[in-house]
C-alpha positions in Angstrom: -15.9 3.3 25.4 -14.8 6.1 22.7 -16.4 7.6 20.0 -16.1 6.9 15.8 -16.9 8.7 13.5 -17.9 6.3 9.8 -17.5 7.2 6.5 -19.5 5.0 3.9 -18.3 5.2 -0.1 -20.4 5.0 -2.7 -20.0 1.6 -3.7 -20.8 0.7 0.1 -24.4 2.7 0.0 -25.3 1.4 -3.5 -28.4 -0.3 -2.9 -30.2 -2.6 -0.2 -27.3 -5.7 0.1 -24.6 -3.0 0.7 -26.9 -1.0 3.3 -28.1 -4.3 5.2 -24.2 -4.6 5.3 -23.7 -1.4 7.0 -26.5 -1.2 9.3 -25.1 -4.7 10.5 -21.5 -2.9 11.0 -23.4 0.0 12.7 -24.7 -1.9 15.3 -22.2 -4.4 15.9 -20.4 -1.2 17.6 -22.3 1.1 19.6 -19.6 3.6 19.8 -20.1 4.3 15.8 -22.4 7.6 16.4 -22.0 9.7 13.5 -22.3 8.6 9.9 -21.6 10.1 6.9 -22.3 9.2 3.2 -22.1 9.4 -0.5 -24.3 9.3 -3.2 -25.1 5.5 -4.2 -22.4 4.4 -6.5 -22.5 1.6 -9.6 -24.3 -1.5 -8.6 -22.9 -3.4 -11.3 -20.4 -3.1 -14.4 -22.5 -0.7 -16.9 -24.7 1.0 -14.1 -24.2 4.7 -13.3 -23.2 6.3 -10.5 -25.9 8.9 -8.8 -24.0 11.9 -9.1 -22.8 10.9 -13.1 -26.6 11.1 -13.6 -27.2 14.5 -11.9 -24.1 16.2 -13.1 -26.1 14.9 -16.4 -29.3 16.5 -15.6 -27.8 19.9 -15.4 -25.6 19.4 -18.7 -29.1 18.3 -20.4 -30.6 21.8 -19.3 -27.9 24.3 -20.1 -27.8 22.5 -23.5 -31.8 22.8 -23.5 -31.6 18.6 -24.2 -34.5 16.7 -23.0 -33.2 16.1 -19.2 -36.7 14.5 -18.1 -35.6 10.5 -18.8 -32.3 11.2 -17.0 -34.5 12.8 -13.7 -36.9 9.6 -14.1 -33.9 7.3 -13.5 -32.5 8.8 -10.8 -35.7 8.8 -8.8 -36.8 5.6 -9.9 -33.5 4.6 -8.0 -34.5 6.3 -4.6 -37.5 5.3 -5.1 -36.7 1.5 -5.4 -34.2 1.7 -2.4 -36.5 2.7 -0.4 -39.3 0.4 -1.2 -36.9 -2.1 -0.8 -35.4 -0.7 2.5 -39.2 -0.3 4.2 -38.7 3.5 4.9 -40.7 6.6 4.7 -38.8 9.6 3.4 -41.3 11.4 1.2 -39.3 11.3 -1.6 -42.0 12.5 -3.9 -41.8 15.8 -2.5 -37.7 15.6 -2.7 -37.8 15.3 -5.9 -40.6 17.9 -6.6 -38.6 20.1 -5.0 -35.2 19.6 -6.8 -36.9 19.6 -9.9 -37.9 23.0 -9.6 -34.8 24.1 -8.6 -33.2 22.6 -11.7 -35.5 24.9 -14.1 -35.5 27.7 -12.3 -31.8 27.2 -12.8 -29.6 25.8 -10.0 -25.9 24.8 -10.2 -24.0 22.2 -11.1 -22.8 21.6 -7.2 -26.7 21.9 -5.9 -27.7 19.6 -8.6 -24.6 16.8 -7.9 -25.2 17.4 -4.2 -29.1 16.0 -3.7 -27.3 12.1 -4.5 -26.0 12.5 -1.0 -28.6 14.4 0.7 -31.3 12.0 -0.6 -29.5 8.8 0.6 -28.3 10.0 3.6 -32.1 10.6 3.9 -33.0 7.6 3.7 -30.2 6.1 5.5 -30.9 7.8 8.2 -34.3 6.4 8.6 -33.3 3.2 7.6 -30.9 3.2 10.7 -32.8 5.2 13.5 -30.6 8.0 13.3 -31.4 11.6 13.4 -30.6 12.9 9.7 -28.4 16.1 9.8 -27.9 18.4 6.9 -23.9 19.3 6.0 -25.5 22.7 3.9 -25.5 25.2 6.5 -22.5 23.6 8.7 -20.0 22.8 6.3 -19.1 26.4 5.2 -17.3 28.2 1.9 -17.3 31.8 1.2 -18.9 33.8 -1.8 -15.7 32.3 -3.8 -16.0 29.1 -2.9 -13.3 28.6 -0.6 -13.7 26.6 2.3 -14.1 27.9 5.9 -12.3 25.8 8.4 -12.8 27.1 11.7 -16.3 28.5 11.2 -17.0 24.6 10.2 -15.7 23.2 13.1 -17.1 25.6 15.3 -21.0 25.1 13.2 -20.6 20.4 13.1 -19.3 20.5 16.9 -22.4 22.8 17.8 -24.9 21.2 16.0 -23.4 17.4 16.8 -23.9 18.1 20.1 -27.0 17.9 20.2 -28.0 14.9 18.2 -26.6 11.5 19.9 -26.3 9.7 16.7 -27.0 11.5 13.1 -26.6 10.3 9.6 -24.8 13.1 7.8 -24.8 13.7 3.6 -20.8 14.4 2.3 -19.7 16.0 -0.2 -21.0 19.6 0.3 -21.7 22.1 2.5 -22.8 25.8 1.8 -21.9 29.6 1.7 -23.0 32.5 3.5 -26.0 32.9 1.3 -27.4 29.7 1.3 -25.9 28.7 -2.5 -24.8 25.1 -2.6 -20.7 24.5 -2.5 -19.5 21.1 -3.2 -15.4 19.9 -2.7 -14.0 17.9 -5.8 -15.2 14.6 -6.1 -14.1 12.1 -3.4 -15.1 15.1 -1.0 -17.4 13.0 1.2 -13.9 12.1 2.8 -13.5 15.5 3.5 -16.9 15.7 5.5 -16.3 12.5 7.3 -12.8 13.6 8.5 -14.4 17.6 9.9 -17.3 15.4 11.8 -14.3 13.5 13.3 -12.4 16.2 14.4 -15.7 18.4 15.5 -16.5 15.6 17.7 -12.9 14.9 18.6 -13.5 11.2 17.7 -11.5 8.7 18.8 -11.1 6.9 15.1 -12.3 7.8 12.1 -13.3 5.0 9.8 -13.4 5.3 6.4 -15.2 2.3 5.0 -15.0 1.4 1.1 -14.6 -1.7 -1.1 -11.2 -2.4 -0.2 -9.4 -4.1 3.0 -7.0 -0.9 3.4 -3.7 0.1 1.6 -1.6 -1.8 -0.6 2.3 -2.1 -0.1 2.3 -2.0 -4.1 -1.0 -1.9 -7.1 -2.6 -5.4 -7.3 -2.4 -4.8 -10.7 1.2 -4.7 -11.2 2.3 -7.0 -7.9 -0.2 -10.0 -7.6 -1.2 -10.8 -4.6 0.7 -7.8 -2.9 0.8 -7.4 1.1 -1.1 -5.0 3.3 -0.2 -2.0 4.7 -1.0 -2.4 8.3 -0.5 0.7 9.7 0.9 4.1 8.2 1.9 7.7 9.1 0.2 10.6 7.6 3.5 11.7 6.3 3.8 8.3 4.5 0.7 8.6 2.8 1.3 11.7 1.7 3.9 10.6 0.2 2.5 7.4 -1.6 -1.0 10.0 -2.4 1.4 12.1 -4.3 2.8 9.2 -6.5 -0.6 8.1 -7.4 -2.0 5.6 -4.8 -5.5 6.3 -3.7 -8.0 5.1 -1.3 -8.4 8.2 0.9 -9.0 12.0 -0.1 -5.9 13.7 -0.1 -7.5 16.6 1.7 -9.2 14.2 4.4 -6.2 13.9 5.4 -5.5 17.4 7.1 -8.4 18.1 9.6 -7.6 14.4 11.2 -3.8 15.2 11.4 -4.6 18.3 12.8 -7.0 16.7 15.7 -4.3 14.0 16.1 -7.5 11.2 14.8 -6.2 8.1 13.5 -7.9 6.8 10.6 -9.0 3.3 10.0 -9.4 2.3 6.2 -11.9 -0.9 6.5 -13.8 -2.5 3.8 -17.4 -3.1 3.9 -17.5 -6.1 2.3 -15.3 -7.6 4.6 -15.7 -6.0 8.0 -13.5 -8.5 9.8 -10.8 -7.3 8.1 -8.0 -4.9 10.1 -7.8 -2.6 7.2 -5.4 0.3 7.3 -4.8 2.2 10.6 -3.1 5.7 9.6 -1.6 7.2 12.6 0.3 11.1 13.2 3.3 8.9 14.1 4.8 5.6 12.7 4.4 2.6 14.0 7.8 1.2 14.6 8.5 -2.4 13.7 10.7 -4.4 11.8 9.8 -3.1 8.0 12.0 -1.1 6.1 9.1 -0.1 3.8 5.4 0.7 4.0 4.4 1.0 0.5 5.6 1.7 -2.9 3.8 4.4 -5.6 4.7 5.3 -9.2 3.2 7.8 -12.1 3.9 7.4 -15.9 4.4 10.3 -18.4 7.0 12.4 -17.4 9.5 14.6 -19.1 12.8 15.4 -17.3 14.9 18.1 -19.1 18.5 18.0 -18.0 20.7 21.6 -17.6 24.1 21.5 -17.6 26.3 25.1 -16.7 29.9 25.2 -15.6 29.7 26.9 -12.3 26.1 26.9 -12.1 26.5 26.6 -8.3 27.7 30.0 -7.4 25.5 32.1 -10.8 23.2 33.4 -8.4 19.2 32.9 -8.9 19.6 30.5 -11.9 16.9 28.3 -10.1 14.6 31.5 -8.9 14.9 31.7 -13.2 13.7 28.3 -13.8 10.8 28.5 -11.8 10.0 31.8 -13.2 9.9 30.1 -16.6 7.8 27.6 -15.3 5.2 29.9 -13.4 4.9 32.0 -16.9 3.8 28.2 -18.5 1.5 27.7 -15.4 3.7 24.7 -15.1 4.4 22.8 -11.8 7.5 21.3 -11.1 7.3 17.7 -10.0 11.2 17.5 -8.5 14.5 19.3 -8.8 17.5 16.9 -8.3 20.6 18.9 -8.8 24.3 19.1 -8.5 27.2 21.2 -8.9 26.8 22.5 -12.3 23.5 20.2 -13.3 20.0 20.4 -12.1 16.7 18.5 -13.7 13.6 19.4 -14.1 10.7 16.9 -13.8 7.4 17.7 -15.2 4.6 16.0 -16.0 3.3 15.6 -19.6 -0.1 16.8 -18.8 2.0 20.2 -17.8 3.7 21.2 -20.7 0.5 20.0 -22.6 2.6 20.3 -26.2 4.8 23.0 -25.2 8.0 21.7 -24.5 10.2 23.1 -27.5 8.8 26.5 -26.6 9.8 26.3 -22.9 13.3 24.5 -23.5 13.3 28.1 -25.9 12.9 30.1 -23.2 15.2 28.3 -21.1 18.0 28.7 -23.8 17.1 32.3 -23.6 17.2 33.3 -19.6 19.6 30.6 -18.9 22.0 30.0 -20.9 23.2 26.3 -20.2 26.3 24.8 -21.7 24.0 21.9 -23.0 20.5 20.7 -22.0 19.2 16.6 -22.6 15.8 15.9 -22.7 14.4 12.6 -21.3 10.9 11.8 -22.3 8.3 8.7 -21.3 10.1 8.8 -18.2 8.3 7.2 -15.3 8.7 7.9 -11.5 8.7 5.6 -8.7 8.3 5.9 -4.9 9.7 4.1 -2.2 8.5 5.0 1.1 9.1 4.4 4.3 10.2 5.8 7.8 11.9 2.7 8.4 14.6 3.4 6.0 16.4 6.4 7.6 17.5 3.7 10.6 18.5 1.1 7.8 21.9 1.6 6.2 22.3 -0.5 2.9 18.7 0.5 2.2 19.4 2.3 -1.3 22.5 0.2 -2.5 19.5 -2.5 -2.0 17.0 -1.0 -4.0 19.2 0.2 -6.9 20.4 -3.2 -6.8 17.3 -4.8 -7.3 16.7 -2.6 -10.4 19.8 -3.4 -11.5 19.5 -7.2 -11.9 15.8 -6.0 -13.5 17.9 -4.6 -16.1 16.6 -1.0 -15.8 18.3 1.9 -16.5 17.9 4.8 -13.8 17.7 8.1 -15.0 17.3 10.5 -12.2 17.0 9.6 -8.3 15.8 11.9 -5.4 15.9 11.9 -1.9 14.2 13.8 0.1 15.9 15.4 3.6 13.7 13.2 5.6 15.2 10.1 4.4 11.3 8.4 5.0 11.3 8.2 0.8 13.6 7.5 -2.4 12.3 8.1 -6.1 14.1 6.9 -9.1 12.8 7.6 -12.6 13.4 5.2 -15.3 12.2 4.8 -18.6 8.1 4.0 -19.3 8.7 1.1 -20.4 10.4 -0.4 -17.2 7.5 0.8 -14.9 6.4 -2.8 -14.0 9.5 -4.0 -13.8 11.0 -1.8 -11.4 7.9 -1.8 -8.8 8.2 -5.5 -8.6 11.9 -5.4 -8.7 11.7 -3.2 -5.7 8.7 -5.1 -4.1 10.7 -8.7 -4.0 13.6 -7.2 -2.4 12.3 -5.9 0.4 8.9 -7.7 0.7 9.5 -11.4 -0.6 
């Protein structure tokens, strides 16, 4: 016997099919105490998702639009889940309540947060559980920042007393009572501090798909699972752009040493994704493989760059006066590039490469633009020698150029940047060598 903490995504709490699923997953595991959820997400292609329609309410107001038919169709959906679910939740006064609130003039976050507190509502009486409210126990300051300790401390208090609860995500509260919300995704976040308030055995994070990917469907039909995975993996593959998890749901399990179990609600039979604090050590070379387009690498070239001292504290100086992160810094002897994202410079680029003339002064500077970036990652690659003469020779018969690789200390990843237009080509250049 243990204990597991579930998570259930929008698309899993969307209407009565989806919760007749869960409640059936529920029960077929009586260790699965504490649930959290979102706000119902799209039914079908061309519905809207809950918290779209709230977010809406509040844009309708501020702009002093009609917000009333917007309202309607929100509680018209509550309303017809529950009808359909035959629960009690007096919803009437709910919604009564919030409407109030709304012209009296309440935020954006109170407003986006009563998707989850009103299903989990009616989830909770749907299952039998005792419903539990997240404002109050999920704590921020007056500034919005989140209190970790003091939430930890608040869940495991309260938890304790309940023996199985249905919990809303997404948001929590700050010391006076205002409404704080994380970004969107955030009901991750709650699930993940409920598992390690309870010190939970697994945490399951239930969605619409059977777990990672070794590569995108969309690129590499009919690409393998990821079985299992170390947080320190997926950190890596988060970064590059794969996403089924929170990146910030991450921490508080890592930090409680909770394995979490990506499963998919539409196919409960299915393994999913079990990410672990350490890898699982088999006979893969790599777990999974990430990439982002629109990147702009701007190459610096300065005879004995190496020993000017704090040429890169000036780089980065530049880049903190643009507000610019820096994605990588490959460098050598007398070169070093600079990796940015499009979105980053945001139009700026001949004023920056200016400045960089000016406080630098480089022997020569290249600029590579619509550059791409790819991720391969793995633990098992550090213990493989031959591992990147194997992948640069897979994108070599591909035909693709490389124009900038970089490797981090830990050996666990390897990221090449080629040219946009060989994005596809690389990722399934890289996949069949090591998958196929």
């Amino acid at each position: 016997m243990g204990l597991k903490v579930a998570k259930f995504g929008g698309s899993s709490v969307a209407d009565k099919i989806q919760l007749t699923k869960i409640r059936q997953i529920i029960e077929s595991d009586s260790d699965r105490k504490y649930i959290v959820v979102s706000a119902p997400g799209k039914r079908y292609d061309g519905d809207s998702k809950i918290t779209d329609l709230l977010y809406l309410c509040k844009t309708h107001m501020e702009h002093n639009l009609p917000y009333e038919q917007v309202f309607q169709v929100v509680c018209d959906r509550y309303t017809v889940l529950q009808l359909n679910l035959g629960v009690d939740t007096n919803l009437e006064e709910e919604f009564e309540t919030i409407k109030k609130n709304l012209i009296a003039g309440a935020s954006a976050d109170y407003m986006a947060s009563r998707g989850e507190y009103l299903n989990a509502r009616i989830i909770a009486a749907f299952l039998g559980f005792d419903f539990v409210d997240t404002a109050g126990l999920v704590k921020f300051d007056q500034k919005g920042r989140f209190l970790e300790d003091e939430t930890n401390e608040a869940l495991a208090v309260e938890l304790a007393k309940h023996e199985k609860a249905v919990l809303p995500g997404f948001y929590g509260s700050d010391e006076e009572g205002n409404i704080r919300t994380f970004s969107r995704g955030g009901s991750d976040i709650t699930g993940a501090l409920v598992a390690r308030a309870m010190n939970a055995d697994v945490y399951e994070n239930w969605t619409d798909v059977s777990g990672f990917l070794i590569a995108d469907p969309k690129i590499v039909k009919d690409s393998l699972p990821i079985s299992s995975i170390s947080y320190k993996e997926l950190r890596e593959l988060s970064y590059m752009g794969a996403s089924v998890l929170h990146e910030d749901a991450i921490y508080p399990a890592r930090v409680a040493d909770i394995p979490i179990n990506i499963r998919n609600t539409n196919k409960p039979d299915d393994p999913g994704t079990m990410i672990t604090a350490e890898p699982v050590r088999d006979e893969k070379i790599i777990t999974g493989i990430a990439g982002s387009r629109d990147f702009t690498v701007l190459a610096i070239y300065k005879n004995m760059m190496s020993s000017e001292r704090g040429f890169v504290r000036k780089i980065l100086g530049i880049l903190e006066d643009y507000d610019i992160s820096f994605e990588h810094l490959p460098s050598g002897i007398d070169t070093i590039s600079v990796v940015m994202s499009n979105k980053s410079i945001n139009g700026r680029l001949d004023e920056i490469m200016e400045d960089f003339e000016k406080q630098l002064q480089p022997d020569t500077m290249d600029v590579f633009e619509n550059i791409a970036l790819i991720a391969t990652v793995g633990c098992g690659m550090s213990a493989r020698p031959g591992t990147s003469a194997k992948l640069f020779g897979a994108l070599a018969e591909a035909g693709v150029n490389i124009r900038m690789i970089d490797q981090g200390s830990s050996e666990m990843n390897i990221i090449v940047g080629v040219e946009g237009k060989d994005f596809e080509t690389s990722i399934k250049a890289i996949y069949n060598a090591f998958v196929n």
